[in-house]
Structure formats: structure tokens, C-alpha cells
KOLRO-761513 format. One record per residue (C-alpha): x negated, y negated, z; residue in three letters. Coordinates in steps of 0.001 Angstrom, whole numbers. Last residue first. Layout:
<rs>
+---------+---------+---------+---------+
!       x !       y !       z ! residuo !
+---------+---------+---------+---------+
!       X !       Y !       Z !     ALA !
...
+---------+---------+---------+---------+
</rs>
This chain:
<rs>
+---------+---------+---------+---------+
!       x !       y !       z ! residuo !
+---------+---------+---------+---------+
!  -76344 ! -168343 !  -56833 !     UNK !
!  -79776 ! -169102 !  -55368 !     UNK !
!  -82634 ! -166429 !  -55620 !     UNK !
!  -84801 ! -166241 !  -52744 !     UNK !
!  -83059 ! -163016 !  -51121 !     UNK !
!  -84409 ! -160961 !  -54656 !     UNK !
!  -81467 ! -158941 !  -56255 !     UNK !
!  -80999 ! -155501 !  -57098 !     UNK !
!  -80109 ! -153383 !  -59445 !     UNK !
!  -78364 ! -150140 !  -60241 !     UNK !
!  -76503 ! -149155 !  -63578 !     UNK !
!  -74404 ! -146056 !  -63389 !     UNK !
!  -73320 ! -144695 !  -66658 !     UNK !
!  -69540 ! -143983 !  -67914 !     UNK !
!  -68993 ! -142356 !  -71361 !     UNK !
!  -67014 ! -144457 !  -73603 !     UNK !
!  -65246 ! -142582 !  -76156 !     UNK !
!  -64598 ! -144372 !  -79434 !     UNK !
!  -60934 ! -145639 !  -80516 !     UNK !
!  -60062 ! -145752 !  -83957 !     UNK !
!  -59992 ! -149024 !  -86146 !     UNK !
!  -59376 ! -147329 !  -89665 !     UNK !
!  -56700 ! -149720 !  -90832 !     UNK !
!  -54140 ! -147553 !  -90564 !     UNK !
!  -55232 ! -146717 !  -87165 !     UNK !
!  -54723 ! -150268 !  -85943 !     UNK !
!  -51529 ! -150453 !  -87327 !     UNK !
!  -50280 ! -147450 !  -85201 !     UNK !
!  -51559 ! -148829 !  -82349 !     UNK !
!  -50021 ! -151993 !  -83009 !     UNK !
!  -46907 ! -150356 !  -83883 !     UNK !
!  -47049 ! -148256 !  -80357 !     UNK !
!  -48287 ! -151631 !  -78187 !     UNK !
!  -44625 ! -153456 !  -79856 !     UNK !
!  -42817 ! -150628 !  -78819 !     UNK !
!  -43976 ! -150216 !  -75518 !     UNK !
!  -43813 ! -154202 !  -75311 !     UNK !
!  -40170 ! -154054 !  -75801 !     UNK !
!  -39507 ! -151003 !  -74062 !     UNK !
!  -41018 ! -152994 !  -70833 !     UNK !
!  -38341 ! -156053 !  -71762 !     UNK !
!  -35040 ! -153503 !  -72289 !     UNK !
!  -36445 ! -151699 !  -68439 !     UNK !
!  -36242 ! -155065 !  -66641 !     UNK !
!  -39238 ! -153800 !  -63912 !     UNK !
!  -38666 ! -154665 !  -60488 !     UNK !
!  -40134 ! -157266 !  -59054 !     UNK !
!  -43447 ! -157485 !  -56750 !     UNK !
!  -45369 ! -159803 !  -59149 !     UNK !
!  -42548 ! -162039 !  -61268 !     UNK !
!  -41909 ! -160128 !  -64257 !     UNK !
!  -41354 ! -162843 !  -67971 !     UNK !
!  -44306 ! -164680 !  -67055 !     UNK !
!  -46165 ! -163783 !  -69731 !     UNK !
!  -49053 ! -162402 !  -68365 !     UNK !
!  -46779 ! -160919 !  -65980 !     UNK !
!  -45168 ! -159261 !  -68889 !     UNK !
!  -47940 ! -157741 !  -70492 !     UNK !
!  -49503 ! -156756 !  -66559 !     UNK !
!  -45677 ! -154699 !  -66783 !     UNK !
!  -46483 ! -153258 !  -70043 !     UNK !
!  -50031 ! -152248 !  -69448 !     UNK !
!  -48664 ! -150527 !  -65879 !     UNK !
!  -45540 ! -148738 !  -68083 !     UNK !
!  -48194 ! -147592 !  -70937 !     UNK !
!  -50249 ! -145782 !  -68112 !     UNK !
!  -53411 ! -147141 !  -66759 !     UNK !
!  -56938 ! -145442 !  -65824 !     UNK !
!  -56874 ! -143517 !  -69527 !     UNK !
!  -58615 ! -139617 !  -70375 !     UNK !
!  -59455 ! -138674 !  -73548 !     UNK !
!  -60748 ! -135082 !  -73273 !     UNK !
!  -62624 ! -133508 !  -76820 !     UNK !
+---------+---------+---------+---------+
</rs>
């Protein structure tokens, strides 16, 4: 079994801390805040497990439609 992720812990910390307005967009990372929220997603993680939450692999389908030209947004 492959588990493969789009983001890496750093880019999940740094959207944390825009979210929270602690990294203004285009700054540099404060490396003591990013190992905060590192550490903080690792014990959540962690907890999660404990408590039987595991995560499921999500295989990607294509999904096609299309919409009629009279229909008003």
C-alpha cells in the first residue's frame, strides 16, 4: 500500500499560520512558530490514532458533466 500527500507538513504549517495571521503571505517562515504547529499537527495525529480515527485512501475518479446554455447561474 502507497500513501502519497499534495502538501508537506512545512506548506500545512505555514497556510496554519496565515490562517492565523501570525505569517504575512510572501514572508519568511519564523522557524520556533512552524515547529509549533508541527508539533501540535504530530499530537493530534497521534491522538487521532488512539482513538481509532485512521486515514482511508481516496482513490481519484474523473467526473464529467455538462451544462445546458439556458441555465442561469
Amino acid at each position: 500500500m502507497t500513501t502519497s500527500f499534495t502538501r508537506t507538513r512545512e506548506q500545512i504549517a505555514d497556510a496554519v499560520l496565515r490562517k492565523l495571521n501570525v505569517l504575512v503571505p510572501g514572508a519568511a517562515t519564523d522557524s520556533a512558530s512552524e515547529n509549533i504547529v508541527i508539533e501540535a499537527l504530530d499530537m493530534w495525529l497521534k491522538q487521532a490514532h488512539r482513538e481509532g480515527i485512521f486515514w482511508k485512501k481516496v482513490t481519484t475518479r474523473t467526473f464529467n458533466f455538462t451544462i445546458p446554455a439556458n441555465i442561469a447561474s
